[in-house]
C-alpha positions as CSV (number, residue, x, y, z in Angstrom):
1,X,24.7,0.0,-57.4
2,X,28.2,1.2,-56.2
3,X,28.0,4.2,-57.9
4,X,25.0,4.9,-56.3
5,X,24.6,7.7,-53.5
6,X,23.3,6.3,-49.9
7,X,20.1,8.7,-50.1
8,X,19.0,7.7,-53.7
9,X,19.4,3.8,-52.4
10,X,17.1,5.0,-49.7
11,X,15.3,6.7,-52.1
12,X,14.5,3.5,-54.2
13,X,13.3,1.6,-51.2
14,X,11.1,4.0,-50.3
15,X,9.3,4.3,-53.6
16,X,9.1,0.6,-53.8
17,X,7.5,0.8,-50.1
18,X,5.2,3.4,-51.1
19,X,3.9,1.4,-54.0
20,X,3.9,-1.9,-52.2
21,X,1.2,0.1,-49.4
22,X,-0.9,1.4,-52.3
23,X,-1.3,-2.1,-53.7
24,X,-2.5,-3.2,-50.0
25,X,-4.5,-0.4,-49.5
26,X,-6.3,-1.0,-52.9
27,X,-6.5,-4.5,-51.6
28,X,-7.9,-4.0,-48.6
29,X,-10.7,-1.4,-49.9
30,X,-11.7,-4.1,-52.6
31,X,-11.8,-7.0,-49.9
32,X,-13.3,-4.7,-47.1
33,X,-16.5,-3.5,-49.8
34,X,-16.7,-7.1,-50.9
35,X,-17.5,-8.7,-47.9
36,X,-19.8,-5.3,-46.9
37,X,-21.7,-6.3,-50.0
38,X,-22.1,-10.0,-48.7
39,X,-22.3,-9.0,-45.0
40,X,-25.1,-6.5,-45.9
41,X,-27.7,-9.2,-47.9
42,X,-26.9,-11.5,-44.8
43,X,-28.8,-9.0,-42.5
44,X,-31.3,-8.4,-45.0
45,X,-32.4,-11.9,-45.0
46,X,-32.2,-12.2,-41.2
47,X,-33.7,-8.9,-40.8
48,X,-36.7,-10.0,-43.3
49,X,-36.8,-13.6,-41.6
50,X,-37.1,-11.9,-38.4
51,X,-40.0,-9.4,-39.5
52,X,-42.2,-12.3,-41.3
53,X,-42.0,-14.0,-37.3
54,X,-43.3,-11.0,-35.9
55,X,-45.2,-9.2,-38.0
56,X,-47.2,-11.8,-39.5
57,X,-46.9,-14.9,-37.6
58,X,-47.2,-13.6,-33.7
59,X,-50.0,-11.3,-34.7
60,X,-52.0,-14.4,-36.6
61,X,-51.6,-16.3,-33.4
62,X,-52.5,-13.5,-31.0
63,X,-55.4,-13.0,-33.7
64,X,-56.4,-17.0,-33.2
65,X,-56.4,-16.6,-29.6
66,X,-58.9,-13.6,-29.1
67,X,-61.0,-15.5,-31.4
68,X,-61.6,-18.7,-29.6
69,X,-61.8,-16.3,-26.2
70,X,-64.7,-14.7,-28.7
71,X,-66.7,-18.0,-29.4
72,X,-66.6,-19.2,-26.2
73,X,-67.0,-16.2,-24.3
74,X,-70.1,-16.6,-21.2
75,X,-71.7,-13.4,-21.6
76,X,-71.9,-10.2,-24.6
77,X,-69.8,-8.3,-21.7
78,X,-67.2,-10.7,-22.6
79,X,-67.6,-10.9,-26.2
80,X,-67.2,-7.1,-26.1
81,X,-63.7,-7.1,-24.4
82,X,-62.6,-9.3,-27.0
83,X,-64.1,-8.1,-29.9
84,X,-62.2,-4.6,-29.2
85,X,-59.3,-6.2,-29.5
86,X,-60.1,-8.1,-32.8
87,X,-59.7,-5.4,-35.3
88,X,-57.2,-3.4,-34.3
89,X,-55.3,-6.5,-35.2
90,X,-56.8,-7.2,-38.3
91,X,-56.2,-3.5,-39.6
92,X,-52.1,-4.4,-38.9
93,X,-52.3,-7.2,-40.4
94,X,-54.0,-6.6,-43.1
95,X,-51.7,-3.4,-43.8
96,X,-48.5,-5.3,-43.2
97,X,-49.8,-8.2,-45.6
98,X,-50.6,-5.4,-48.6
99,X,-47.1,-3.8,-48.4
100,X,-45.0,-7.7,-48.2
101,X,-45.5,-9.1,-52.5
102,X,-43.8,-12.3,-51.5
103,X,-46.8,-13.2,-49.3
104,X,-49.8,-14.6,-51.3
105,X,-52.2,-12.2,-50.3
106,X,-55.3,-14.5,-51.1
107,X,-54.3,-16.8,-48.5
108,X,-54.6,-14.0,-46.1
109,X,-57.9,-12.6,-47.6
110,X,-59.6,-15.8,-47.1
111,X,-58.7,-16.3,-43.6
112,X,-59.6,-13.1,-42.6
113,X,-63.2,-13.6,-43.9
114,X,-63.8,-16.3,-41.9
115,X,-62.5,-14.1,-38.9
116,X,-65.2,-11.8,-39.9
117,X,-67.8,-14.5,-40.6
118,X,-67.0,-15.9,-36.6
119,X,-66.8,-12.9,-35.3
120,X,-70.3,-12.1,-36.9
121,X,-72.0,-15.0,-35.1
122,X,-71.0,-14.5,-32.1
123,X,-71.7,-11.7,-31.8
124,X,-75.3,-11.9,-33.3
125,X,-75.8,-14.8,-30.6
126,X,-75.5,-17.9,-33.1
127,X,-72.6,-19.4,-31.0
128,X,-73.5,-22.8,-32.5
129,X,-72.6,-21.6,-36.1
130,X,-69.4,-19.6,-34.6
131,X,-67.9,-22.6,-33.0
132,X,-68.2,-24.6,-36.4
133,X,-66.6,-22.1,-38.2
134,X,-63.8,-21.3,-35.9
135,X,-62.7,-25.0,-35.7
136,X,-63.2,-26.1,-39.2
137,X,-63.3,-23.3,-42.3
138,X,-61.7,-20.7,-40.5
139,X,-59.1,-23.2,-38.3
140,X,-58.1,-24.8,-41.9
141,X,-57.2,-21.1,-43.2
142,X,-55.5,-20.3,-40.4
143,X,-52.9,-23.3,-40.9
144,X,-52.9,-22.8,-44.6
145,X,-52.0,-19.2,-44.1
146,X,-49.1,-19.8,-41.1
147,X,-47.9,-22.8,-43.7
148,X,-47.0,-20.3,-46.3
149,X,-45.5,-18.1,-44.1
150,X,-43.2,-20.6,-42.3
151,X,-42.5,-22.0,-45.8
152,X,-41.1,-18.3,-46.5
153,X,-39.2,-17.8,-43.4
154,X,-37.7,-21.2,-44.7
155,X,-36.6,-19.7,-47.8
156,X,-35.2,-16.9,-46.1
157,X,-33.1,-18.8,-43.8
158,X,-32.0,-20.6,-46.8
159,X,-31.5,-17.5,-49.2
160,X,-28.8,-16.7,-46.0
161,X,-27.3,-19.3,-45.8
162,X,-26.0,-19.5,-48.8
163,X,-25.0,-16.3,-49.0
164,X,-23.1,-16.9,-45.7
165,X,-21.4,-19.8,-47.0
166,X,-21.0,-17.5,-50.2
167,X,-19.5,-14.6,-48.0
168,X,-16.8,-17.6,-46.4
169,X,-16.0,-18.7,-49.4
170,X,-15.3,-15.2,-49.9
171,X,-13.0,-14.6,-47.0
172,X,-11.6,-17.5,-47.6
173,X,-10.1,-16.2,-51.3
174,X,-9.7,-12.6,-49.7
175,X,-7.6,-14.1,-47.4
176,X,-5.6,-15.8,-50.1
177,X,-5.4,-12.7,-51.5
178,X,-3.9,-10.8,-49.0
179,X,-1.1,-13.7,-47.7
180,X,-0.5,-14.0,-51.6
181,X,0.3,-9.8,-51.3
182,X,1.8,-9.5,-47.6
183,X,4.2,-12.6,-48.8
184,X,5.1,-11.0,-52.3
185,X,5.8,-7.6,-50.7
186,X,8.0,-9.6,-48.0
187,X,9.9,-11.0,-50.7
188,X,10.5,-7.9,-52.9
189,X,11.9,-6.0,-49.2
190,X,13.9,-9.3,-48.5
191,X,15.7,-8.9,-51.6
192,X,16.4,-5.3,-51.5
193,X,17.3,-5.6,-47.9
194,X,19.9,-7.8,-49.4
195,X,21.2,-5.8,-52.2
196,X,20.7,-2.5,-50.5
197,X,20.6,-2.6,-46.8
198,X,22.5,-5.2,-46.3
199,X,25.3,-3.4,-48.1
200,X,24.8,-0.5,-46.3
201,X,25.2,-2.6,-43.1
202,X,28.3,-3.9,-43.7
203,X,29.6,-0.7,-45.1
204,X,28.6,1.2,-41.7
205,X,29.9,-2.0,-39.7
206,X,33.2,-1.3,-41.6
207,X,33.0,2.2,-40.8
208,X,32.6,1.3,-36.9
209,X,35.6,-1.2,-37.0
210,X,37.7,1.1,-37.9
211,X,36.8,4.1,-35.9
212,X,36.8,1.1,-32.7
213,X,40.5,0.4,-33.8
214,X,41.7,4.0,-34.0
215,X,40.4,4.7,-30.5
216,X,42.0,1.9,-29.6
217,X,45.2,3.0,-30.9
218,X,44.5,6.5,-28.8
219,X,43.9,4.8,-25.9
220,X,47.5,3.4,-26.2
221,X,49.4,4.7,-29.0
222,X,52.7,2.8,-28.6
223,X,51.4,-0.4,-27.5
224,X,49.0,-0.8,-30.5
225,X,50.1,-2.8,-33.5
226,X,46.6,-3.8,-35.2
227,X,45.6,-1.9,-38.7
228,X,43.8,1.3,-38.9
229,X,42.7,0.9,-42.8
230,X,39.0,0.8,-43.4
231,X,38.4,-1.1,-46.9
232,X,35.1,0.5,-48.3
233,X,35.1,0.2,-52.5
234,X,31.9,2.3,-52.9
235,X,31.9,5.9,-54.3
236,X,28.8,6.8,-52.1
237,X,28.7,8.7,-49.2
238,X,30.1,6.1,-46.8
239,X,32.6,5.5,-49.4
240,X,34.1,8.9,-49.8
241,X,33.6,9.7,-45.9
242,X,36.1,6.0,-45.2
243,X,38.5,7.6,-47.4
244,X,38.4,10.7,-45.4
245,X,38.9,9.2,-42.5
246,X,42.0,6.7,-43.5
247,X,43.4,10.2,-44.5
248,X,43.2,11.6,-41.6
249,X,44.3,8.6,-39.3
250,X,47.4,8.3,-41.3
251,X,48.3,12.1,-40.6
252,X,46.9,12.1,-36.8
253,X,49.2,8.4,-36.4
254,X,52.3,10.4,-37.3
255,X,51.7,13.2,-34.9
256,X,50.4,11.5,-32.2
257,X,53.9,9.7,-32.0
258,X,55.7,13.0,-31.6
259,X,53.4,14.6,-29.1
260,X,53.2,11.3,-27.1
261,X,56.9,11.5,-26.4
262,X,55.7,14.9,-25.3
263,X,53.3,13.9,-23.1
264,X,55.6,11.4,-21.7
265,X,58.1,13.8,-20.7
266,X,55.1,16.1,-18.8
267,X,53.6,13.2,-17.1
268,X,57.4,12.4,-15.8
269,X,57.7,15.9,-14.9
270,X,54.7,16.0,-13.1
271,X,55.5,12.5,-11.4
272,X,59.2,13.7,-10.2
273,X,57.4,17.0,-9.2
274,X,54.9,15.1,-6.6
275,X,57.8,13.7,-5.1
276,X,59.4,16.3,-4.5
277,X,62.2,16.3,-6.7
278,X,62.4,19.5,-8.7
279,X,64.1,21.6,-11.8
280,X,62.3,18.9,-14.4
281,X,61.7,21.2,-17.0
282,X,59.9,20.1,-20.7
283,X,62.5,20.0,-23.8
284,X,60.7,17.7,-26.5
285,X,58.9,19.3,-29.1
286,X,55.2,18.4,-30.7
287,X,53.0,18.5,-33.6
288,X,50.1,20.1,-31.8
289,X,50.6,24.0,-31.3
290,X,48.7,23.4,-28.1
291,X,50.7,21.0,-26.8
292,X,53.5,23.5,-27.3
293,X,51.4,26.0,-25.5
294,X,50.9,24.1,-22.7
295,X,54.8,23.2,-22.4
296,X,55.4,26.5,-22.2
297,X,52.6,26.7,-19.5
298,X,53.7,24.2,-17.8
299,X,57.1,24.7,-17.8
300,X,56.1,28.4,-15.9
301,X,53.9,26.8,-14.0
302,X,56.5,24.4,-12.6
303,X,58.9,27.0,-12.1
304,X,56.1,29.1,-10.1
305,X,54.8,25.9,-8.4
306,X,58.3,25.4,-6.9
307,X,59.0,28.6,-5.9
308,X,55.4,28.7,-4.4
309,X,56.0,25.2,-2.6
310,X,59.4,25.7,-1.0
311,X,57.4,29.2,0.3
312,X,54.8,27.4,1.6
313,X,56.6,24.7,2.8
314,X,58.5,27.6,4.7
315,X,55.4,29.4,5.5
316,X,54.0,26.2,7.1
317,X,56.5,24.9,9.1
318,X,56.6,29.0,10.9
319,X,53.1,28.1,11.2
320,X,53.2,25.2,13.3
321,X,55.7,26.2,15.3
322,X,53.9,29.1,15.6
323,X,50.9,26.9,16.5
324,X,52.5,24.9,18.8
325,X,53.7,27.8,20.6
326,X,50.3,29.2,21.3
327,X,49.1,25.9,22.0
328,X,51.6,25.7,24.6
329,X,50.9,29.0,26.1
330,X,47.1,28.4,26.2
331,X,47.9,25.3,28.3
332,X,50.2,26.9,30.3
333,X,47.6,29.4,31.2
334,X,44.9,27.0,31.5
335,X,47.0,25.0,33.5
336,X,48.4,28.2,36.2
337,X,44.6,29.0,36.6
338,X,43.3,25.3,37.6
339,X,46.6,25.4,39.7
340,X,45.2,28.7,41.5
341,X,42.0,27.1,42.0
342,X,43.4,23.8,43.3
343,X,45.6,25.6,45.9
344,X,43.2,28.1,47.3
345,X,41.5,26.0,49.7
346,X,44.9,24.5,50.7
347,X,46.3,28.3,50.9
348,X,43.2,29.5,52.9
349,X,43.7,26.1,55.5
350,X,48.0,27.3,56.1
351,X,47.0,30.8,56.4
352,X,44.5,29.8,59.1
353,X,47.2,27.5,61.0
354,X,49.6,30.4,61.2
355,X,46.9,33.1,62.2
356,X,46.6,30.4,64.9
357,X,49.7,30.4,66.4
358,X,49.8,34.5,66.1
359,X,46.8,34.3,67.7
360,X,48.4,31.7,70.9
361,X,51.8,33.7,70.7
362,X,50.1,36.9,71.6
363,X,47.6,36.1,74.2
364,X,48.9,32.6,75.5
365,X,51.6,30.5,75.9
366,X,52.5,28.6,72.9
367,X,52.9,25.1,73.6
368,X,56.1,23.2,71.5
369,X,53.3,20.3,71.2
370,X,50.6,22.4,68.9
371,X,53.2,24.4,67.0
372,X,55.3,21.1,66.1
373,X,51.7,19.0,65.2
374,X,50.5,22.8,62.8
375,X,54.4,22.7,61.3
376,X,53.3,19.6,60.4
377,X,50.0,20.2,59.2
378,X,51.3,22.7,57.0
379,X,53.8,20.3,55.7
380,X,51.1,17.8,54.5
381,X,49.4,20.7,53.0
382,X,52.4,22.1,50.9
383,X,53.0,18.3,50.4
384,X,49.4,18.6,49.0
385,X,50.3,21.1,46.9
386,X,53.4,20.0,45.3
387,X,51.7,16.6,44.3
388,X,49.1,18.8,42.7
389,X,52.2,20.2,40.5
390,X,53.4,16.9,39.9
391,X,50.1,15.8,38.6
392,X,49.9,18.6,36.3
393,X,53.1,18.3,35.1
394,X,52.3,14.5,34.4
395,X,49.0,15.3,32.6
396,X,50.6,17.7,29.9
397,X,53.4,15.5,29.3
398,X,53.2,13.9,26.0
399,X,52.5,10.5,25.1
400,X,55.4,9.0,22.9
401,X,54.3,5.5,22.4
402,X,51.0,4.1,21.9
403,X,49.6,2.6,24.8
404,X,46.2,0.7,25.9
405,X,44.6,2.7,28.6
406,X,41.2,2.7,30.4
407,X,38.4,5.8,28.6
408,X,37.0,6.4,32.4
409,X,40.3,7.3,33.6
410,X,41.3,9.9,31.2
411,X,38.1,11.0,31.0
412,X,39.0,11.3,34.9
413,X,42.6,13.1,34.7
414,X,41.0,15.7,32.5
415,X,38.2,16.1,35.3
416,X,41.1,16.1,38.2
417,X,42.5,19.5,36.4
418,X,39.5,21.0,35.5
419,X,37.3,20.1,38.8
420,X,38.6,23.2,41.1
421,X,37.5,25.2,38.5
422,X,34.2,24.0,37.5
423,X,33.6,24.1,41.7
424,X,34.5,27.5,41.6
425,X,32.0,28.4,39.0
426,X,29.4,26.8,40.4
427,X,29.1,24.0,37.3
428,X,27.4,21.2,38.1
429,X,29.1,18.2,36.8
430,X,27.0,14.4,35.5
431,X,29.5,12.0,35.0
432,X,27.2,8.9,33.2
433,X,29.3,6.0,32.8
434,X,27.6,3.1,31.3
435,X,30.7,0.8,30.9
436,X,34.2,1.1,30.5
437,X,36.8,0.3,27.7
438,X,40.2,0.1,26.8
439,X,41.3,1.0,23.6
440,X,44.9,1.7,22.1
441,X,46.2,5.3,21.6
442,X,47.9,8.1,23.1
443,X,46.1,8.5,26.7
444,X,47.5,11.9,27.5
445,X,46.8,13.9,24.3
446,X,42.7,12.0,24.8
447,X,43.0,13.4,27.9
448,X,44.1,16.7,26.7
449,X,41.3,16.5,23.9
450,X,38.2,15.9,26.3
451,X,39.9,18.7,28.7
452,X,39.8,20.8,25.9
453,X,36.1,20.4,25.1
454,X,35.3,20.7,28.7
455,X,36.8,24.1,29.1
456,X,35.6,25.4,26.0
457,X,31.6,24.3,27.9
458,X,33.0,25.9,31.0
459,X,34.0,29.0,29.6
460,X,30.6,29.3,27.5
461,X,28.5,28.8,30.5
462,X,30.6,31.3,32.4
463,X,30.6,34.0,30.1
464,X,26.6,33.4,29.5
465,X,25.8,33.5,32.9
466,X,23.8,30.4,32.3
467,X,21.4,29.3,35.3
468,X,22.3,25.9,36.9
469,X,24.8,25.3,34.7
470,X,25.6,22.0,33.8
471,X,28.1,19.8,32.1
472,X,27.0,16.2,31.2
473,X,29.7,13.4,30.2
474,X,28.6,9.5,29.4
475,X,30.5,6.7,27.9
476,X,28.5,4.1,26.0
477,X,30.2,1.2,24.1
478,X,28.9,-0.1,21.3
479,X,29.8,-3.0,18.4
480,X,32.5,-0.8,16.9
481,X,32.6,2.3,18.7
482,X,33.7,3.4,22.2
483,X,31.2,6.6,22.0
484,X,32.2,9.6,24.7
485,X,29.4,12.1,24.4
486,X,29.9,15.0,26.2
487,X,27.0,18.2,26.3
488,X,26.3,21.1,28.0
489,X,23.0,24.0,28.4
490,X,24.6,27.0,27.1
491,X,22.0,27.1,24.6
492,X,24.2,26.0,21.6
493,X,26.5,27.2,18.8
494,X,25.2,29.6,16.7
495,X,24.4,28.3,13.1
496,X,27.3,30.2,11.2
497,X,29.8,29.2,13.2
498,X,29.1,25.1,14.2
499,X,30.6,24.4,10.4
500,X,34.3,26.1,11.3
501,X,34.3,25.6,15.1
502,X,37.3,22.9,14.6
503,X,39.3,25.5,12.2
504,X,42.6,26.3,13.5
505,X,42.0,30.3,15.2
506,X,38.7,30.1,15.0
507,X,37.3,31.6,18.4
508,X,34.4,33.2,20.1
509,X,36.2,34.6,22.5
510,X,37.6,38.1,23.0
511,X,41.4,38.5,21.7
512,X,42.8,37.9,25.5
513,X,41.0,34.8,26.2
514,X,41.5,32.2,23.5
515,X,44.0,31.5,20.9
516,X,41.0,29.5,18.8
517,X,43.4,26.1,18.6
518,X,41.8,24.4,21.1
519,X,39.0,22.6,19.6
520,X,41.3,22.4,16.4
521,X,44.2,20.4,18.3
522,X,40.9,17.6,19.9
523,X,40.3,17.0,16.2
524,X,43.7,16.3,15.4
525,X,44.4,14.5,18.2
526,X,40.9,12.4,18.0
527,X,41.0,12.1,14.3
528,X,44.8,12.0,13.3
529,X,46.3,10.6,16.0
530,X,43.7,8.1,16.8
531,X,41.4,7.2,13.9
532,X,38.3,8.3,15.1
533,X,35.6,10.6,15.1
534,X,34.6,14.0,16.5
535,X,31.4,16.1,15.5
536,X,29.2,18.8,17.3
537,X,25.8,19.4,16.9
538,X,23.2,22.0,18.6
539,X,20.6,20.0,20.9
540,X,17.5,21.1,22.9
541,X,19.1,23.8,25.4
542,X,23.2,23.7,24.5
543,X,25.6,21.3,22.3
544,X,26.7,17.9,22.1
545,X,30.4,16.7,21.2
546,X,30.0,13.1,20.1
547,X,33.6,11.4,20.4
548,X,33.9,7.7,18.8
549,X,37.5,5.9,19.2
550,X,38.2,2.4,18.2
């Protein structure tokens, strides 16, 4: 059995399957047209019991019935109606009673005569003589003749049921016959399952074992100490294929230890390169011409990657300054042109005090009362004014040190630089406050960031020419979330640009107006610097920048 090959083993079984099926089938065509046979002269019987009932026995009574309607009929019309009816009857039965031999067919002769004879008297009027005959002579053949025919239907039910307990008996040793086969054919697979299949198992379980051990072994090479032989003794295909296989491991476990030292030294490279430690290069040598090749590869690719991250890191750092730079300019300029717009009215009120007192030097007498009280009207005014600065100066001051601060009055510093403006633009402003909170952050730069969204509105509705323009700002707190929502009706962001509108340089505007860091510097601030979460989205007539802090 050893010696043999895993597909003529297979081989074997099958044959002995396919022979086991034909002896079933043969079985099961011999049992099948057995009980047919038995089944089929079951039937016959009923069916013959079943004809002898109405053929014979329902037409003798029906026959009877018209008779005695005959005799004792009031009138001929009667005794026609009924006689009309007698012969069709007697033709059937007569006919059915000539092609049935079992029945004696003098019975049925004799009873049928003394139909004839009643029928013959009354009709010719002698209803005296018809009444006689009908209840004795003919009344006596009548039972005679449905006597024999019950005793035949007797025998027929008989006959069937002995062939029914025949055709059980039957079943009975057919079913014998096929547990007898099902259980010797069970036996003959049990015990090749056991010499063949069963072998075969264990073989392929072998087979498994071993391959689960060796990628065990890969999954840590130097930390495995169990045994990677697999013992098959066969010479068949599983055989010769284990074999292979212990080959092979043996060769792959001697040059997996070399190229794991290797990979050892690359993943250490690579480890010392994320933190930032460089001039690691790859020195050990493997079995695996690829992992040679990718030495080498690595090893240019480190010497690239640091020449390209001290660049970058270079390139970077220029960048943010370079960022912060513009950033600071932008503000700068935002911040000159709210100043203009805070101090014109306050410039417009000393330039009408001193056109005043021009006014009272040239054509009156200028009392020291009013000049002293506008000297010091203008003083207030310019007093005005250089708190203004001082506010200004405040709001763009950064924040060093975390601090808890109220939402409403940011959200009011960046409205106290911005407002002059917006007035001067003729933006209407909706300030929807639903309740206040204090979170814990950097108050100036969330200042800065909802400034910064609000100017960007501003500008858009400016630069639209937007009718009734509006800007809308609510605060809403919820379970988690301090949500700022502010929106405006500039009718939106266009669809290509809502996905990169926090980019850094990203702008709409012309070259001259916008430096395209504002919206990036809110996320940073919102998102970086605070842990929330800021996102934009088109609604029904402009866009909506939902802010959520902590």
């Amino acid at each position: 059995m050893n010696n043999l090959k895993i597909r003529q083993k297979f081989l074997i079984l099958g044959f002995i399957a396919f022979i086991s099926l034909i002896f079933l089938g043969w079985l099961s065509l011999k049992i099948n047209k057995n009980s047919f046979e038995s089944s089929k002269n079951v039937v016959t019987n009923f069916k013959q019991t079943q004809d002898i009932q109405t053929l014979y026995i329902e037409d003798l009574f029906t026959l009877r019935e018209i008779t005695l309607s005959l005799v004792i009929s009031p009138n001929d019309d009667f005794k026609k109606k009924f006689d009309e009816k007698i012969m069709p009857i007697l033709n059937r039965l007569d006919k059915n009673f000539a092609n049935n031999s079992l029945i004696d067919r003098k019975v049925w002769e004799n009873y049928k005569k003394q139909v004839i004879r009643t029928r013959r008297y009354s009709l010719d009027g002698f209803d005296e003589g018809a009444f006689m005959n009908t209840s004795t002579i003919e009344r006596e053949s009548f039972y005679l003749l449905i006597n024999k025919l019950k005793q035949l239907q007797r025998q027929k039910l008989h006959n069937s049921e002995e062939k029914l307990a025949n055709l059980e008996k039957d079943i009975d040793l057919n079913n014998y016959y096929i547990v007898l086969g099902v259980l010797f054919i069970g036996i003959i697979g049990f015990i090749l399952d056991i010499l063949i299949l069963m072998k075969i198992v264990k073989q392929i379980e072998n087979v498994e074992g071993g391959l689960r051990k060796f990628f065990d072994y890969l999954k840590n090479p130097t930390a495995y100490k169990g045994e990677l032989h697999i013992d098959i003794k066969s010479n068949d295909e599983l055989g010769l294929m284990s074999k292979a296989i212990n080959k092979k491991v043996k060769v792959i476990k001697e040059n997996l230890n070399d190229d794991y030292k290797l990979i050892k030294e690359a993943t250490s490279a690579l480890d010392h390169l994320k933190q930032g430690h460089f001039g690691n290069k790859l020195n050990k040598e493997a079995k695996s011409n690829e992992l040679n090749v990718l030495k080498n590869v690595m090893n240019e690719m480190i010497g690239d990657l640091e020449n390209k991250i001290k660049e970058e890191i270079i390139q970077r750092t220029n960048q943010e300054k370079l960022m912060m730079q513009q950033s600071k300019l932008a503000a700068m300029g935002e911040m000159i042109g709210n100043i203009a717009h805070q101090w014109r009215q306050p410039i417009g009120e000393i330039n009408a005090v001193l056109m005043e007192l021009e006014t009272i030097s040239k054509y009156s007498i200028l009392e020291k009362e009013h000049l002293l009280e506008s000297i010091n009207t203008c003083n207030q005014i310019t007093q005005h004014m250089s708190d203004t600065i001082s506010d200004f100066q405040n709001f763009f001051k950064p924040s060093k040190e975390k601090e808890n601060f109220s939402v409403l009055q940011a959200c009011k510093k960046a409205l106290f630089i911005i407002n002059a403006s917006l007035s001067n633009n003729n933006i209407k402003l909706i300030f929807d406050v639903q309740e206040d909170n204090i979170i814990n952050g950097y108050s100036s730069e969330f200042s800065h960031a909802i400034l910064n969204i609000i100017s960007n509105a501003k500008d858009v509705l400016i630069s639209r020419r937007i009718k009734n323009p509006t800007i809308t700002i609510s605060i809403k707190v919820g379970k988690k979330f301090t949500i700022l929502k502010i929106s405006d009706n500039a009718q939106g962001i266009k669809l290509e640009d809502i996905n990169v509108i926090f980019q850094p340089y990203f702008t709409t505007k012309h070259a001259k107006k916008g430096t395209g860091i504002g919206l990036y510097m809110t996320k940073m601030i919102i998102e970086n610097n605070m842990q929330g979460y800021v996102n934009v989205k088109n609604i029904k007539d402009g866009a909506l920048f939902t802010i959520k802090v902590r």
